[in-house]
C-alpha positions in Angstrom: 0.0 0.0 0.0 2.8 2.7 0.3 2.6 3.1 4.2 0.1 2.8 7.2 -3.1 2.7 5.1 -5.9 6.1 6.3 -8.4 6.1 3.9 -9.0 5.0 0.5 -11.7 4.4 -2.1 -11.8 2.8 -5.6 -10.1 6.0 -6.7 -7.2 6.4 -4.7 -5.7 5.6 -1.2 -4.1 8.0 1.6 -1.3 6.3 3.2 0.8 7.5 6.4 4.6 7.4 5.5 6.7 6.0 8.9 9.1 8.8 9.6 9.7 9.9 13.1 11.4 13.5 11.5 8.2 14.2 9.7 5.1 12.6 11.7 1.9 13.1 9.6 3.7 12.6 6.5 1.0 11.2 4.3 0.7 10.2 0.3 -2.3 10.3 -1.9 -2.0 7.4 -4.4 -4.0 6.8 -7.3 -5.5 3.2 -7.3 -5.0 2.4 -11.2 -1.5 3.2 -12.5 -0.8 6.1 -15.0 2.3 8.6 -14.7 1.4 11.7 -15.0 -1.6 14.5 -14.0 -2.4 14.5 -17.5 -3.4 11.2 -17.6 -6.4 11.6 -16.0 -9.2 13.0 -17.2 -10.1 17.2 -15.8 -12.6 15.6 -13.2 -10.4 12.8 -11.9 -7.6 15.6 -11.8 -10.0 18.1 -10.0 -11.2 14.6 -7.6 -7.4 13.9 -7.3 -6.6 17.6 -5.5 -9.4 17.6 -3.2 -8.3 14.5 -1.4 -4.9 16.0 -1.6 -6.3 19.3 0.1 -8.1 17.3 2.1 -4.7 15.5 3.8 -3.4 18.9 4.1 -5.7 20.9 5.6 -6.2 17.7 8.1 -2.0 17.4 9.1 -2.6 21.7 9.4 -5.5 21.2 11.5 -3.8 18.2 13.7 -0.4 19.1 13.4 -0.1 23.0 13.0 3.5 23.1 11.2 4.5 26.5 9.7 4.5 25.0 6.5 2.8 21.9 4.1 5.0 20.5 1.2 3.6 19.1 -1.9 5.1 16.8 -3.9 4.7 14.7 -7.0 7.7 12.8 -8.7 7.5 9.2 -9.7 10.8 9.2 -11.6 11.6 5.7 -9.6 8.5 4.4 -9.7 6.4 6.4 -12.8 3.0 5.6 -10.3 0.7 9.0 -10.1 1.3 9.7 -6.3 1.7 13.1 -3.9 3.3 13.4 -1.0 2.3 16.0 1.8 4.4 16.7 4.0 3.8 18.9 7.2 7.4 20.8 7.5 8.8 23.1 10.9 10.9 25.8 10.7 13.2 23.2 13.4 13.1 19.9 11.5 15.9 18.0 10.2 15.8 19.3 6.4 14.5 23.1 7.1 14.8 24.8 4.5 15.8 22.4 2.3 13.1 19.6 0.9 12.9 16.7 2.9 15.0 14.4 0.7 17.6 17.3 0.4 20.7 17.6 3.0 20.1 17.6 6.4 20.5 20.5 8.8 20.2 19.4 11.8 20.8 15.8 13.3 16.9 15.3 13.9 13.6 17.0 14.4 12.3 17.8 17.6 9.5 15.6 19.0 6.3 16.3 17.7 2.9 15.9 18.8 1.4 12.3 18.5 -1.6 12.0 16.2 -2.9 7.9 15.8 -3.4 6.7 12.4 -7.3 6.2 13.9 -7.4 9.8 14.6 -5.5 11.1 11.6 -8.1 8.8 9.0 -10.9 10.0 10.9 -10.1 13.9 10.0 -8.9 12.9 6.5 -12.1 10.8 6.3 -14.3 14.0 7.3 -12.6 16.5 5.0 -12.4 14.5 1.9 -16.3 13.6 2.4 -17.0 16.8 2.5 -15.0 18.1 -0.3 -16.7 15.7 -2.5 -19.9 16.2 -1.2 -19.2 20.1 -2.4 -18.0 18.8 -6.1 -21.2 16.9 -6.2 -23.6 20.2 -5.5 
């Protein structure tokens, strides 16, 4: 599945990446595999960012870091997934990307959120999102 499995529906998946540094760290996977944005159609693309908004506006709401981090490569493994990433202005890579060189020897610790919890919020917000689309 890509990590700690949240939420997911015949779409796409949310997934909680195990990284003490970074706790939140979640990615939005697309169920079937294409490579790119532009291989979905404009609703799946416009379905696609709301449950990515949805993650990220959840790990603000839980988490409150000064800053969220989007990202969308697939240059290992060409599989449409984002990453979001809650970043502090104190963690290991600040202000360099996550996979860029550390500046510090670790993060600070962070406040725990359970995957229960975490899924419940991303659950809420991405219901309602699409619930919004749908009006």
């Amino acid at each position: 599945p890509g990590g700690e499995l949240l939420w997911e529906d015949g779409f796409c998946r949310v997934v909680r990446v195990a990284d003490a540094d970074y706790p939140g760290f979640c990615r939005v996977i697309l169920q079937r595999h294409v490579a790119e944005m532009t291989d979905l159609d404009a609703a799946e693309r416009t379905q696609l960012m709301a449950v990515v908004c949805s993650v990220e506006a959840s790990l603000r709401a839980l988490y409150q870091p000064d800053k969220i981090n989007l990202a969308s490569f697939g240059n290992v493994v060409p599989h449409l997934h984002w990453h979001v990433i809650p970043r502090w202005r104190d963690d290991r890579h600040f202000p360099q990307p996550v996979w860029g060189s550390a500046q510090r020897v670790s993060s600070p610790a962070r406040q725990l959120v359970s995957n229960l919890r975490l899924g419940e919020e991303i659950a809420s917000r991405i219901d309602s999102s699409l619930k919004g689309e749908q009006s």
